[in-house]
C-alpha positions in Angstrom: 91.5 31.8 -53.6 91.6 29.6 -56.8 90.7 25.7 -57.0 94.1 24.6 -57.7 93.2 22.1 -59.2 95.7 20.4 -61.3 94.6 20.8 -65.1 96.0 19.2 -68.9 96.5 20.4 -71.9 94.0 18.3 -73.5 91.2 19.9 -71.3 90.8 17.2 -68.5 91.7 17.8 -65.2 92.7 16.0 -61.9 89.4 15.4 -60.2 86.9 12.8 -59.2 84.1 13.1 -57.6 81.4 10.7 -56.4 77.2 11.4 -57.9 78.1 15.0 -57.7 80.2 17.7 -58.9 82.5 20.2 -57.4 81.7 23.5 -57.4 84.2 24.2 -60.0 82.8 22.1 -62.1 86.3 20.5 -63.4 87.2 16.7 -63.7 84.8 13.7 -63.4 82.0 13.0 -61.9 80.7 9.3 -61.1 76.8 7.7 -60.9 77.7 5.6 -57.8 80.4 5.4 -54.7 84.0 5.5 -56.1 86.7 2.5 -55.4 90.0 2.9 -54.8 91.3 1.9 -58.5 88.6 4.1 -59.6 89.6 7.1 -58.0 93.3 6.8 -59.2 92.5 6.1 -62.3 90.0 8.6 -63.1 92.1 11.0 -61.2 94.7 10.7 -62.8 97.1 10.1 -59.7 98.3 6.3 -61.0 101.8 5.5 -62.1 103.4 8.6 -61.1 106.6 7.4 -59.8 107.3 10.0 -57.7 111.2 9.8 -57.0 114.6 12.1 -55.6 117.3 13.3 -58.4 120.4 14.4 -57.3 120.7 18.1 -57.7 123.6 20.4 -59.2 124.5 23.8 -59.8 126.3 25.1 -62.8 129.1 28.0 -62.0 130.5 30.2 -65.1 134.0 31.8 -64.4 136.3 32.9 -67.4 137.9 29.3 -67.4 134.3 27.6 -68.5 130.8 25.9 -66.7 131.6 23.6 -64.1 129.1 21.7 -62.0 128.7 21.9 -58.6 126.9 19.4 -56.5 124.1 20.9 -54.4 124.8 18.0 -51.3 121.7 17.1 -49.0 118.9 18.4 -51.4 117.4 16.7 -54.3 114.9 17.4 -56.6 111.4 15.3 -55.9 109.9 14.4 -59.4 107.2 12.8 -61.1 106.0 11.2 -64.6 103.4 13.3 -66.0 100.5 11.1 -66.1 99.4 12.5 -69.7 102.9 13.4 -71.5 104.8 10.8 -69.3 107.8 13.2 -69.2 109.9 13.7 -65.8 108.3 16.9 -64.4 110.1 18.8 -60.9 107.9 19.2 -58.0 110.1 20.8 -55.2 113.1 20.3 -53.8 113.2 18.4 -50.5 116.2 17.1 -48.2 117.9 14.3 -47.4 115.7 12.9 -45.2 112.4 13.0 -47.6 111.1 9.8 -48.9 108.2 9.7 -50.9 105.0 8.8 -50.2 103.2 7.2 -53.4 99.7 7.7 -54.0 99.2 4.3 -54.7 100.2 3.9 -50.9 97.6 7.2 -50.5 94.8 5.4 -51.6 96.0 2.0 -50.2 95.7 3.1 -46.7 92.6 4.6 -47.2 91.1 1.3 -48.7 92.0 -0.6 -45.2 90.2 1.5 -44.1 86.8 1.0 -46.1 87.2 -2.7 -45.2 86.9 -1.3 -41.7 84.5 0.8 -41.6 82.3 1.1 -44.0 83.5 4.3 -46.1 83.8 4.8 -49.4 85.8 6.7 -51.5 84.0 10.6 -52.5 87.0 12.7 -54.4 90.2 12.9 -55.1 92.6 14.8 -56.7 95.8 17.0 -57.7 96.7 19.9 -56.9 99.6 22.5 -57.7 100.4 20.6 -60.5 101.0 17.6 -59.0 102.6 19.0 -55.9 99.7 18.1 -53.3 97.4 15.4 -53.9 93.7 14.4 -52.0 91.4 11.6 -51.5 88.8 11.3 -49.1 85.9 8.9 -47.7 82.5 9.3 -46.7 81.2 7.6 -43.4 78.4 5.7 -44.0 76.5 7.7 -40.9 75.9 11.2 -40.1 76.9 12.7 -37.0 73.9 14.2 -34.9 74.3 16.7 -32.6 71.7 18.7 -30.3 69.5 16.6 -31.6 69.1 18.5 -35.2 72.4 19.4 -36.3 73.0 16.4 -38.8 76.7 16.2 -40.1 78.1 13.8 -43.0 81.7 12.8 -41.2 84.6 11.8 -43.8 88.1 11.1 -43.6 90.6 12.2 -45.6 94.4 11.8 -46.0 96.4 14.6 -47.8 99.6 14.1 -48.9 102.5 16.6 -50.7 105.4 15.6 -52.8 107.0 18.7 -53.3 108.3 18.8 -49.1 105.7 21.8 -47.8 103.6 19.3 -45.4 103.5 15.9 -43.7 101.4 13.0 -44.8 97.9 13.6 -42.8 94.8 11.7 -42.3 91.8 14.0 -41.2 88.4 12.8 -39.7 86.1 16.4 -40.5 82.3 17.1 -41.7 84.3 19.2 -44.8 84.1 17.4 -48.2 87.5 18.2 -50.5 87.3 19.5 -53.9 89.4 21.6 -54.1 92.4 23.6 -52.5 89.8 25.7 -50.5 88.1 23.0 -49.0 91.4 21.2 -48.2 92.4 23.6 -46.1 88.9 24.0 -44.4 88.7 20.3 -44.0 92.1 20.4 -41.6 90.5 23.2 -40.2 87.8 21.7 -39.1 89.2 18.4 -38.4 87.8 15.8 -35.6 91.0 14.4 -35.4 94.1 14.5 -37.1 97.2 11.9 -37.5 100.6 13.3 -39.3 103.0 11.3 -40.4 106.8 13.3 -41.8 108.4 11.9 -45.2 111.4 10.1 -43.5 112.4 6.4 -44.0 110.0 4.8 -41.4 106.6 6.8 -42.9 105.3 3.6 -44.4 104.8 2.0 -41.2 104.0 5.5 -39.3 101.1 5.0 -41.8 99.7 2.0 -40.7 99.6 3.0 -36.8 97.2 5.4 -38.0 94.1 3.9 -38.4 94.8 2.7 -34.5 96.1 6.2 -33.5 93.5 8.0 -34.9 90.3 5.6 -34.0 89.4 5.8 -38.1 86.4 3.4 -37.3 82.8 2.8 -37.7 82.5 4.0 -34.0 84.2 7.2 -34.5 81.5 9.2 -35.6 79.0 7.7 -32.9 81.9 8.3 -30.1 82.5 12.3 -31.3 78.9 13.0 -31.3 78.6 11.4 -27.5 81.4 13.5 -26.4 79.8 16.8 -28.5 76.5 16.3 -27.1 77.4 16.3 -23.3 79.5 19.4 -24.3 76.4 20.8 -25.9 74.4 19.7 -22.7 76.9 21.2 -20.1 76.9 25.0 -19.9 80.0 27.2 -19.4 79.9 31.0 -17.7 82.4 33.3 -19.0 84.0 33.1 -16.3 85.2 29.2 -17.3 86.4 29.8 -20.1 88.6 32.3 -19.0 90.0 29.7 -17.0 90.7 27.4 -20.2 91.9 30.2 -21.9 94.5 31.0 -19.1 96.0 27.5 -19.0 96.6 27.3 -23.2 98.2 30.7 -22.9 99.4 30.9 -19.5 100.2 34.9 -17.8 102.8 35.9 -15.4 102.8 38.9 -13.0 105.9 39.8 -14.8 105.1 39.6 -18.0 105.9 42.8 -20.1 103.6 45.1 -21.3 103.6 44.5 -25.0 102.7 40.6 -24.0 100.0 41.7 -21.2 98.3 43.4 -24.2 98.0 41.1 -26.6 96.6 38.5 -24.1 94.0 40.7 -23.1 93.4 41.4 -27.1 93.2 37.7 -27.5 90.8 37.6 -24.4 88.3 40.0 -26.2 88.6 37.9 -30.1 87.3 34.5 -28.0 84.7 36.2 -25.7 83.4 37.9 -28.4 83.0 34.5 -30.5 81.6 33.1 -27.4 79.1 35.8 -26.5 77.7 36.9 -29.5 79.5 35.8 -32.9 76.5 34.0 -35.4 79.0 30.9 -35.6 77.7 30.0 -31.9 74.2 30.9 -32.6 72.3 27.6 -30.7 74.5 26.5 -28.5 75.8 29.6 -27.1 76.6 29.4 -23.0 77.8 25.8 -23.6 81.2 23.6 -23.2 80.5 22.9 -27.3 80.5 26.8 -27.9 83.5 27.5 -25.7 85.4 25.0 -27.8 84.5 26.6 -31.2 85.3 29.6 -29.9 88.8 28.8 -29.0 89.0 26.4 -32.4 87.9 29.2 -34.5 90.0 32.2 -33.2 93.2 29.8 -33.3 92.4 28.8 -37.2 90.9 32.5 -38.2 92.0 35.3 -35.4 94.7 34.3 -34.3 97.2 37.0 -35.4 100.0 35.9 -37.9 103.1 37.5 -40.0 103.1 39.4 -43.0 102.8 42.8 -44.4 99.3 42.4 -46.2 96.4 41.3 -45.8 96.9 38.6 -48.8 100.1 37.3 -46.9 98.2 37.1 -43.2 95.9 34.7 -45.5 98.4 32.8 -46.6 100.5 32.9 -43.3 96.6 31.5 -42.0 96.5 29.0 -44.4 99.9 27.4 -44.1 99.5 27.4 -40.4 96.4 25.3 -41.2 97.8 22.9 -43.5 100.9 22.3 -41.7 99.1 22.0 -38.1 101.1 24.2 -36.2 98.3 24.7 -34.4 97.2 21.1 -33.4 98.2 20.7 -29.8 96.1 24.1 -29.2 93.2 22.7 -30.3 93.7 19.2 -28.8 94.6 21.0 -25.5 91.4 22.8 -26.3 89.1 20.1 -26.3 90.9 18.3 -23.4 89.8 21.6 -21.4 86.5 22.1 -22.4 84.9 18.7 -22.8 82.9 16.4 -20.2 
């Protein structure tokens, strides 16, 4: 799948990134840690006004164009930040209110006061209709003693209505619409916060909600290590896997099926996929198990295999899938 990065017509594009580049080599790069001004500004995510226009319809009968009034949508637009012109980015409903990115990297900036971070990238992508920033801890996680992890936390937001405002704690570094979606994937914890009127202060809860400290990182890789540490037959994890998708005697065939189909995907990840290699046989590998067959197994709709990707994807970004994994953890760890 493509960067998505958002690129001009005058050869820049909407990317910052902190001493080293992206793998896509677009935007700008920096010598030292970014601030918040300097990641908006070099960016390109300042000053774009991001506002709701009333929408309307135009019907032709043999008596002329009338307008018709399209009531509870609007269309959610922006000023170009290089031709300054009004440009659409979705429609959205009534209840939608905009989260600036100014706001964005606001939050993200208490944040740095707290605990240390400091801005790595951020960016635009689908022209404006999703936009990035993220932080870098300023310690690694460590766990099993040699498995060294770089912790950031990073706060997506979408103008165009397709996802909530959410702030990420996860070892991925964005760049890009790839790594966005890996990042949520793989996130430590995860706070979303819907467009509606109260969002600003849903915002600020966050950083208490979500435990977006200096500790954090220390605290995970406490809880990861006795996981690592602790060592689970298959047997157990059966048992977990029972009580997030709970059977019935009387369940009908068709369903019977497809949990013991589930059943093989995670022991199969448990047992003997290269993504446990190290700390297979323990709590920490029955949880990545069940993490990484409800991001990557887990089946979804479509008629291709391109759509089942994007059907992944979208389940991802939207985190659909958040209260499996958290119930996940909850059931595996010590």
């Amino acid at each position: 799948m493509a960067h998505m990065i958002e690129k001009f017509n005058d050869g820049t594009a909407a990317f910052v990134s902190a001493r080293e580049s992206a793998w896509h080599g677009l935007g700008t790069v920096t010598a030292g840690a970014l601030t918040a001004e300097e990641a908006m500004e070099k960016a390109y995510l300042a000053d774009w006004n991001v506002r709701l226009l009333e929408l309307g319809a135009t019907e032709i009968t043999e008596d002329g164009a009338s307008r018709v009034e399209v009531a509870d949508h609007y269309a959610s637009v922006r000023t170009n930040p290089k031709t300054h012109r009004t440009e659409t980015l979705g429609v959205v409903g009534s209840d939608y209110h905009p989260v600036q990115n100014e706001e964005h990297a606001e939050f993200l900036n208490l944040l740095a006061d707290e605990s240390g971070a400091h801005f790595e990238t951020a960016g635009s992508l689908k022209n404006g209709r999703q936009v990035f920033l993220t932080m870098k801890m300023p310690q690694s996680m460590v766990i099993n003693g040699t498995d060294a992890t770089d912790l950031y936390i990073a706060a997506f937001n979408s103008h165009d209505g397709s996802a909530a405002f959410r702030i990420v704690t996860t070892p991925i570094r964005v760049v890009c619409a790839n790594t966005q979606r890996a990042a949520i994937a793989c996130a430590r914890s995860s706070f979303t916060v819907r467009h509606t009127a109260g969002a600003k202060a849903r915002i600020a809860q966050a950083r208490t909600a979500l435990g977006l400290t200096f500790k954090y990182a220390e605290e995970f890789e406490k809880a990861a290590q006795r996981m690592v540490e602790a060592e689970m037959t298959l047997a157990e994890l059966r048992t977990v896997v029972d009580a997030i998708w709970p059977v019935a005697p009387n369940d009908s065939k068709p369903k019977r099926t497809n949990t013991e189909r589930r059943w093989g995907q995670i022991s199969y990840l448990f047992e003997q996929a290269d993504t446990q290699a190290g700390i297979r046989g323990t709590r920490w590998a029955g949880y990545n198990a069940l993490t990484e067959y409800v991001n990557h197994e887990a089946p979804t709709r479509g008629k291709t295999d391109a759509d089942k990707r994007r059907a992944r994807a979208e389940r991802i970004i939207t985190g659909t899938a958040d209260d499996l994994m958290e119930k996940a953890f909850t059931l595996t760890t010590v």
